[in-house]
C-alpha positions as CSV (number, residue, x, y, z in Angstrom):
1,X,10.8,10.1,2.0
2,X,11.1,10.5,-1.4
3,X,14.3,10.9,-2.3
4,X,16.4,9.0,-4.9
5,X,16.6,5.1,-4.2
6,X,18.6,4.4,-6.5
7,X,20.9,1.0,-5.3
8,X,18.0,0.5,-2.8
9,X,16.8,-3.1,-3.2
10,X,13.2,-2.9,-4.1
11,X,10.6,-4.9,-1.8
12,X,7.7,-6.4,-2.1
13,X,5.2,-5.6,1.3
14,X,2.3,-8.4,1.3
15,X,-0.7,-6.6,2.8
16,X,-4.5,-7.9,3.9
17,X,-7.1,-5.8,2.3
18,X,-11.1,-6.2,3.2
19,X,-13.4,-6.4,0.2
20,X,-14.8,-3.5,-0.4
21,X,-12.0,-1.7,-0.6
22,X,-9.9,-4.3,-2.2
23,X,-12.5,-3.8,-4.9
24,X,-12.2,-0.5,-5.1
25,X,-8.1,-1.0,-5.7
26,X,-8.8,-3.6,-8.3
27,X,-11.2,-1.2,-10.2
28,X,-8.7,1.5,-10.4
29,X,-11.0,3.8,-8.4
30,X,-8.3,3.8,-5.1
31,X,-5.0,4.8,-6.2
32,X,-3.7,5.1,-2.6
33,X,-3.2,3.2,0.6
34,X,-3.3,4.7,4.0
35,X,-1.3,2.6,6.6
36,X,1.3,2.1,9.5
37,X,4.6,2.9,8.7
38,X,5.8,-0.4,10.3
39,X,7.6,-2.0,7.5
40,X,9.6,0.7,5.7
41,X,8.0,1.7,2.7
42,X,9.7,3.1,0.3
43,X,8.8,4.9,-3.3
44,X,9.7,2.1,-6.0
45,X,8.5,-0.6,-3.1
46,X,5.3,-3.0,-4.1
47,X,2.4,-3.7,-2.5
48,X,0.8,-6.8,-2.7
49,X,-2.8,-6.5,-1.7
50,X,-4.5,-10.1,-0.8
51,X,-8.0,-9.5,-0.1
52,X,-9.2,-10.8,3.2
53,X,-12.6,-11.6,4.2
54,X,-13.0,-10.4,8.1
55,X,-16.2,-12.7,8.8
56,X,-15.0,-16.1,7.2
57,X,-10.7,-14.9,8.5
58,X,-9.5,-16.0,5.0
59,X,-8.0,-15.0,2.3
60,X,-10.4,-15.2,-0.8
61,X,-7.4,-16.0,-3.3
62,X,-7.7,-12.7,-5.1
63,X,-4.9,-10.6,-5.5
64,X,-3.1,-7.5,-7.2
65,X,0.0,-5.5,-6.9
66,X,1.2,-2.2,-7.0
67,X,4.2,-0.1,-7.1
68,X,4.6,2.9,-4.7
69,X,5.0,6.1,-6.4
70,X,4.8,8.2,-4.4
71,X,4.5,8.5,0.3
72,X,3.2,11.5,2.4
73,X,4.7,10.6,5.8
74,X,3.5,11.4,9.4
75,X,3.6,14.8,10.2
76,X,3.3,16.3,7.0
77,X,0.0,17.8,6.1
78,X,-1.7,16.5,9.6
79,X,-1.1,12.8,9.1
80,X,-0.8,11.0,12.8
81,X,2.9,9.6,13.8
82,X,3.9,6.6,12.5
83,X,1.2,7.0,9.3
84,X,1.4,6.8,5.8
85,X,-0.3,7.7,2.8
86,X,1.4,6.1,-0.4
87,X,0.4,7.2,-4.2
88,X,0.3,4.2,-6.2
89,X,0.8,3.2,-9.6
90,X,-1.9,0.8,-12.3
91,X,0.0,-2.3,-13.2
């Protein structure tokens, strides 16, 4: 999965993330994201993480991005099919 994208267009993946661990993203603490692989991630993607509140089922109106930098894809090290672990970088 991470090989050269060069001439790949980059994306931008728009992703719900729960408090507490949106929290954790924005303090610099979680540099990584664990998720389905159901949208084609790619190293030199974005992820834009809008925090989500699950008891209210709204977004709060905070938000950050990141760039991947690096994915561990399913299969490799034990992950489950179909999962993803992406590296990320601070903006």
């Amino acid at each position: 999965m991470n090989a050269n994208v060069v001439g790949r267009q980059i994306k931008w993946h728009e992703l719900k993330t729960w408090p507490e661990v949106f929290g954790w993203s924005l303090s610099g603490t979680k540099m990584f994201e664990a998720r389905m692989n159901d949208r084609d991630f790619m190293p030199g993607d974005f992820l834009l993480l809008r925090e989500w509140n699950p008891i209210t089922e709204k977004y709060t109106g905070r938000s950050i991005s990141r760039q991947i930098l690096y994915i561990l894809e399913d299969g490799q090290f034990g992950l489950p099919q179909n999962m993803v672990i992406m590296q990320l970088a601070m903006a």
